[in-house]
C-alpha positions in Angstrom: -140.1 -128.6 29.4 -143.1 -128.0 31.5 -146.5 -128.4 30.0 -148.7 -125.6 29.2 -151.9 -125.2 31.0 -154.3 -123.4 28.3 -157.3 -123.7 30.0 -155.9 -121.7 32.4 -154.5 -119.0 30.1 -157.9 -118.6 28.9 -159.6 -118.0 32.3 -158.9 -114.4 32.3 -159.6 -112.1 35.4 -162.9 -110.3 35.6 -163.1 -106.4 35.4 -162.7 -105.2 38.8 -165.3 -103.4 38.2 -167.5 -105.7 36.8 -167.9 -107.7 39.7 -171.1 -107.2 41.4 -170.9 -106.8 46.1 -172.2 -109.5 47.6 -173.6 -106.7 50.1 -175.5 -104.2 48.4 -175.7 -105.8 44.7 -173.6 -102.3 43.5 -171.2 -102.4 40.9 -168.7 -100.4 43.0 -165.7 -102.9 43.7 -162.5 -101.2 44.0 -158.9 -101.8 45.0 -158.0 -101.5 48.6 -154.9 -99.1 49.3 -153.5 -99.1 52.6 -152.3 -95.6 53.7 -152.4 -92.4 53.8 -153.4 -90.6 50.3 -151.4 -88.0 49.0 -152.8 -85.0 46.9 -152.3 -87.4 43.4 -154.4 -90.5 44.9 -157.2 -91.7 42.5 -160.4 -91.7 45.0 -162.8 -93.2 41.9 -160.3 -95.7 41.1 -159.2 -97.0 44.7 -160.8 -98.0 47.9 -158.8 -96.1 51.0 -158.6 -99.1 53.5 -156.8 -96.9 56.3 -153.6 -96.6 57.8 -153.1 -100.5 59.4 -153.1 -102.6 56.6 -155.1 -106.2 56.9 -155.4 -109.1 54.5 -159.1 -107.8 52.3 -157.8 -106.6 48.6 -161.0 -105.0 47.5 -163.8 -103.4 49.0 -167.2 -101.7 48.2 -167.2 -97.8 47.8 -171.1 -97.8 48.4 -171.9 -100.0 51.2 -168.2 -100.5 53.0 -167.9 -104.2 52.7 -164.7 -105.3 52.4 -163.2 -109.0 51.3 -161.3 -111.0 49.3 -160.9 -110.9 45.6 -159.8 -114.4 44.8 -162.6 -115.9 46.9 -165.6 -113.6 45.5 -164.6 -114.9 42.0 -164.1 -118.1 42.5 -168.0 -118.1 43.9 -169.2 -116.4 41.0 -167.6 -118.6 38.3 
């Protein structure tokens, strides 16, 4: 049997929304979604990253900047 890690399980994930830009020090970190919206596509909840995906998962609805989620938290922890 494998052993448990449970320092691990209690590092939870930060609030996407709680995590501050490194840009413009806003609180307005969202999702990237790659693609073209339809009519039911949550603007408030997701950042639209376009029709060619690339490799950033989350980006800044006030300034534009655009990065990596695992890296960002792993510089604020």
């Amino acid at each position: 049997m494998d052993s448990i890690d449970f320092e691990q399980l209690q590092k939870r994930r930060k609030r996407i929304d709680s995590l501050v830009c490194p840009q413009c020090g806003e609180k307005t970190l969202k999702k990237i979604v790659y693609g073209m919206p339809d009519d039911n596509f949550n603007f408030q909840k997701n950042f639209v990253g376009g029709c060619i995906p690339s490799e950033e998962d989350i980006g800044c609805k006030n300034c534009e900047w655009v990065g990596f989620r695992a890296n960002f938290e792993r510089e604020n922890f």
